[in-house]
N, C-alpha and C positions, 0 to 999 in steps of 0.2 A: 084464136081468141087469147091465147096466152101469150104470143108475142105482142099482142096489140095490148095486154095488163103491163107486164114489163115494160115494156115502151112510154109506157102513159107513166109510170113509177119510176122510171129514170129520167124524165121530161122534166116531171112534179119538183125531183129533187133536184135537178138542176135549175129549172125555176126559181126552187126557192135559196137555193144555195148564193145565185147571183144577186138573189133580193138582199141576200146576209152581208155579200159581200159589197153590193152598194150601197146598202148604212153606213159600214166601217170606211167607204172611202168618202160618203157625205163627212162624217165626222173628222179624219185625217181631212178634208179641204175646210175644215172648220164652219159646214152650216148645218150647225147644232141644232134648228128649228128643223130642219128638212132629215137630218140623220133619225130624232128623237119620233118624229111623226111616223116614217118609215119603219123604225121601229116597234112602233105601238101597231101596225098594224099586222106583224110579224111575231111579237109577242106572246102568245096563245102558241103558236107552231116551236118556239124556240124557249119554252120556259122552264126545260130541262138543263139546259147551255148557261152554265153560268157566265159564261167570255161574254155570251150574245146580251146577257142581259145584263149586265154590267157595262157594256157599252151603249144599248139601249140607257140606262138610269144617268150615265154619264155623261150621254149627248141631251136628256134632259134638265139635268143639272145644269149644263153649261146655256143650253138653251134660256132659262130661268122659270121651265114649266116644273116647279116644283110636286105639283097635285100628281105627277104622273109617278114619283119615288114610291109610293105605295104598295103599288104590285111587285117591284123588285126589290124592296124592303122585305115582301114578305118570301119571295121565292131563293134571295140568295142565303143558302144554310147548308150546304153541303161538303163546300170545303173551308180552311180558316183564310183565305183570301178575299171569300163572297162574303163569309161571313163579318169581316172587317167591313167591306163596303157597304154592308147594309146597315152597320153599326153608322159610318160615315154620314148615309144618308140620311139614317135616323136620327141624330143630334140637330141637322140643317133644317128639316122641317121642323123638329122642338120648338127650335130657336126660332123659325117664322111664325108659327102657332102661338108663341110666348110672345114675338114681339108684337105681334096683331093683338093679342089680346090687352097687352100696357098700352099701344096707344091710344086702340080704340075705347077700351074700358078702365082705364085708368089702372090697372092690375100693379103690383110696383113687383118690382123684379132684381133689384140690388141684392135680395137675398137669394136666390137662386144662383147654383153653380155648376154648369154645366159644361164637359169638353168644346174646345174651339177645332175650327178647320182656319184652311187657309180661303175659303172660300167666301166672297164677299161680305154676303150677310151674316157670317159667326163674326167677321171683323167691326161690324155694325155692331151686333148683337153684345158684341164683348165691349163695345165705347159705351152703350148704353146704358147698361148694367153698373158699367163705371163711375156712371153720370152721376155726378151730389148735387148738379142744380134743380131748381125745381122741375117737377116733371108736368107743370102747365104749359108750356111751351107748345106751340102746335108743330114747330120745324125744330128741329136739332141737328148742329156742324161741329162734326170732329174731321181732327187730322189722325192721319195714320200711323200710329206708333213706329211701322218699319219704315216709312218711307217721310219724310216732313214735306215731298211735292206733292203728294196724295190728300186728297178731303172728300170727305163725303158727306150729305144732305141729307137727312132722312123727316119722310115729313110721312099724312095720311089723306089719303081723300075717300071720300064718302061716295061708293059706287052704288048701282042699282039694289041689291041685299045688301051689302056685305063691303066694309071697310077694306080699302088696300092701304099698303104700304110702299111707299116709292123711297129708293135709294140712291141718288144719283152720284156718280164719283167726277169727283175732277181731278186734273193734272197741269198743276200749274195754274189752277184758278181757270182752267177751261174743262169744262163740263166734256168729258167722253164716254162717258154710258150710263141710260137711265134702265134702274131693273124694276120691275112692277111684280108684286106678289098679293096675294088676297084668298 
């Protein structure tokens, strides 16, 4: 009976070590949807591991499932590495929180100053804020301060509850990625 606990206890963690370790190579092959989801289900066993969950928040991030930054917002605090990243994350949902609330409710946001990332929506979020023209507009186009081939679209649509927000970038006046947040 003892060999057959050990056995089932060295099975378990090798089970789940290769589930760890097939997040990380979802993510290194870049599907950020499949790493993040994998993830989440791993999550609960792994939320001592700041690596694990940091790449967990990271393949969500990239993903653009922002709602999932939450749980690893509040679990990374142990060392000043998580604790940066969870500062990271926490500025990026701000900033989607803030911008849902200006478009959908007209909230005005010019006076708010918050850190930027280099990660899409802070790029958005910072033209926005910048923005002096009126903010009746249903669609708003900025270029990209670092790059002058880069633009992006930001507009709102009216989901089943709850207002989203779509960003789309283009490059060169050709559309390469639409991100949906809500």
């Amino acid at each position: 009976m003892k060999k057959l606990t050990i056995l089932l206890t060295f099975l378990t963690t090798l089970l789940f070590s290769d589930a760890k370790m097939d997040t990380y190579t979802l993510y290194q092959a870049k599907e950020y949807k499949q790493a993040c989801d994998a993830g989440n289900v791993l999550l609960e066993q792994y939320k001592n591991d700041e690596e694990f969950v940091s790449l967990y928040a990271f393949s969500c991030l990239e993903a653009d499932d922002l709602d999932r930054l939450m749980r690893p917002i509040t679990l990374l605090k142990r060392s000043a590495e998580a604790r940066a990243n969870a500062a990271y994350f926490s500025v990026i949902v701000m900033q989607k929180k803030l911008l849902i609330h200006a478009l959908a409710d007209g909230y005005e946001l010019s006076p708010v100053k918050l850190p930027t990332t280099e990660y899409v929506l802070s790029t958005v979020f910072d033209l926005y804020t910048k923005d002096t023209t009126k903010k009746q507009k249903r669609r708003f186009s900025y270029q990209d301060p670092q790059d002058p081939t880069t633009s992006y679209r930001l507009y709102t649509t009216k989901g089943n509850a709850s207002a989203k927000i779509i960003i789309e970038e283009y490059q060169d006046n050709n559309m390469t990625k639409r991100h949906i947040y809500w």
